[in-house]
N, C-alpha and C positions, 0 to 999 in steps of 0.2 A: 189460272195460275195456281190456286190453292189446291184443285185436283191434280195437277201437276207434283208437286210439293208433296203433297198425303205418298202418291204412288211413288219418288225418286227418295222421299224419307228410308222406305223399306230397302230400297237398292244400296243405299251404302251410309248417309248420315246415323239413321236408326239403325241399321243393318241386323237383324236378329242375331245372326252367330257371331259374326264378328267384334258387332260395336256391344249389343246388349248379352250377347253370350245365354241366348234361349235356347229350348230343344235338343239341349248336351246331348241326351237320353240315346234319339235316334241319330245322332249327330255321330258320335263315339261307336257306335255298335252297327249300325249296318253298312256304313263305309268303305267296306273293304275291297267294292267294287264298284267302276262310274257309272255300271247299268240300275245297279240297288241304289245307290244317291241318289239318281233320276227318279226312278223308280218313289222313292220316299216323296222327294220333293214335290213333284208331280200332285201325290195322292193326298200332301198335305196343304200345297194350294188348291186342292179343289175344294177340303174340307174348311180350311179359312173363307176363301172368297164367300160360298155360300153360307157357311155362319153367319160373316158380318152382314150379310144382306138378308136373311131373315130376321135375325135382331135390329138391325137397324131399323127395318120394315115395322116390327110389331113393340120395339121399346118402349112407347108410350102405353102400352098396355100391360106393360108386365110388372105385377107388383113388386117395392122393391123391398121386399121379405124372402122371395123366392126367386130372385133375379141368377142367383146362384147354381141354382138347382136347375131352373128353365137353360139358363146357356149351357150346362152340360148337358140336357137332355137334346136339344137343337144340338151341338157338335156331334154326339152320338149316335146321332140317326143319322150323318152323314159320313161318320168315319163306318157305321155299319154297308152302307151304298156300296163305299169303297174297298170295303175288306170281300162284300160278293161279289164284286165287278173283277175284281184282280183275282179272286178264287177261281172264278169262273174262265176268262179269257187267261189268263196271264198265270197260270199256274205255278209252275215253276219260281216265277220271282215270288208270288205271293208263300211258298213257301219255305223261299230263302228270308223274307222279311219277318215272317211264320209272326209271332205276339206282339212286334213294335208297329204294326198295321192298327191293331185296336188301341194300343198305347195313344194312338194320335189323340185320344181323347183326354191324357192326360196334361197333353203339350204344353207346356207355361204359355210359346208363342201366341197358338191358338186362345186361349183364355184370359191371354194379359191383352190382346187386341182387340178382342167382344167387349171388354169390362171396360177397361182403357178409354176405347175409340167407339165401336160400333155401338154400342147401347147412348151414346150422345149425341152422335151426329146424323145427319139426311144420307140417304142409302147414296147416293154420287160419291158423299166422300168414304162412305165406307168400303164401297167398290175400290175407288183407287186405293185404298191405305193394300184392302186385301191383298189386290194385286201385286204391290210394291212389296208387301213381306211375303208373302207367297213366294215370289220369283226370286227374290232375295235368298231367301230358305233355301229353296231350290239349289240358286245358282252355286251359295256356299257348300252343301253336301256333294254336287259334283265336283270342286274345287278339291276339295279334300279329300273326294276319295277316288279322283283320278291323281294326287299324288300317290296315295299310299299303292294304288296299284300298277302306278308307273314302278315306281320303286321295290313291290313286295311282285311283279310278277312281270314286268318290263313290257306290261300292254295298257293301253289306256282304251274301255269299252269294247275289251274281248280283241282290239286292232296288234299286235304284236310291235311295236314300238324302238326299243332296244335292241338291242344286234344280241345273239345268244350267246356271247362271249359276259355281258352283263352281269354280276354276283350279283341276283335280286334278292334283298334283304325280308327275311322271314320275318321277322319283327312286322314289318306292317301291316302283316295281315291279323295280327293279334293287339286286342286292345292296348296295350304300351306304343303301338305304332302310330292307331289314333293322336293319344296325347301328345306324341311327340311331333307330328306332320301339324296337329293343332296350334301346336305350342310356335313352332316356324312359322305358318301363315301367321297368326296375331302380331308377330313378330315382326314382320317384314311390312304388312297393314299400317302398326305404328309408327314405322317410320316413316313411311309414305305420306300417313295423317300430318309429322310433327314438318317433314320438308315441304306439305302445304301451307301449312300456317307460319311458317319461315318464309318461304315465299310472299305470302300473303302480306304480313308485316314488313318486308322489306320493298314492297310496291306501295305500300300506305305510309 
């Protein structure tokens, strides 16, 4: 149950973008399409998972003087994996994602999860936590940037969507559109959260 709980944390209680508002960065800027969402999300659960499971692994070993220093070196040799992997097969995305691929290494997410979680716990649960923000991360940047390209180009994942009669709104493909598709999801997230706990309290 508690590996349960680590991994369903990241899906929506903790939820990185939504509840704790992490990884703005690439959050805001490569969204402007649900292949690049994917795309990010993807590259930045591989580089979480595997963080927390080599720190979790070797935590008891790492002095904590340079515990800082050691987890960005560990995240960086994995967001480097991922910047040759996508260079190499995946071209074209890698070069629409172009400098927020190596940024992964500045990620709060990623950093506040190693520090937080994985440098504490037995790699099982570090495994779920990863997973659950991971997928989280993930699932929120495609959320948000298959709005903005519903709306800013009336296809969601290159699929053509909208009937060509549709005014798609130029705004979303430029950073104000971000904030603004942003600002709506939290919005509507909130309320969602405040008519559970109304529910919740009115069954109690």
């Amino acid at each position: 149950m508690s590996l349960l709980r680590d991994f369903k944390n990241g899906l929506w209680n903790e939820h990185p973008i939504f509840r704790l508002l992490l990884g703005m960065c690439p959050l805001l800027a490569v969204t402007t399409t649900a292949v690049y969402g994917l795309a990010m999300g993807l590259a930045t659960l591989f580089v979480v998972v595997c963080a927390e499971i080599v720190i979790s692994l070797i935590r008891n070993f790492i002095p904590k003087k340079v515990r800082i220093p050691s987890f960005i070196i560990i995240i960086a040799t994995f967001v480097t994996i991922v910047d040759y992997t996508m260079a190499a097969f995946l071209p074209d995305i890698a070069e629409a994602l172009s400098i927020f691929i190596p940024l992964i290494v500045t990620n709060c997410l990623i950093m506040a999860r190693v520090e937080a979680f994985a440098s504490k716990v037995p790699v099982k649960r570090a495994i779920a936590d990863a997973l659950g923000q991971g997928v989280g991360f993930t699932w929120g940047l495609v959320l948000l940037a298959a709005v903005r390209e519903l709306l800013g180009q009336g296809a969601v994942f290159g699929v053509q969507v909208l009937g060509e009669g549709f005014p798609t709104w130029g705004i979303m493909g430029l950073p104000p559109g971000a904030f603004i598709s942003l600002g709506i999801i939290l919005a509507v997230i909130n309320q969602i959260i405040r008519f559970k706990h109304k529910r919740t309290k009115e069954v109690s």
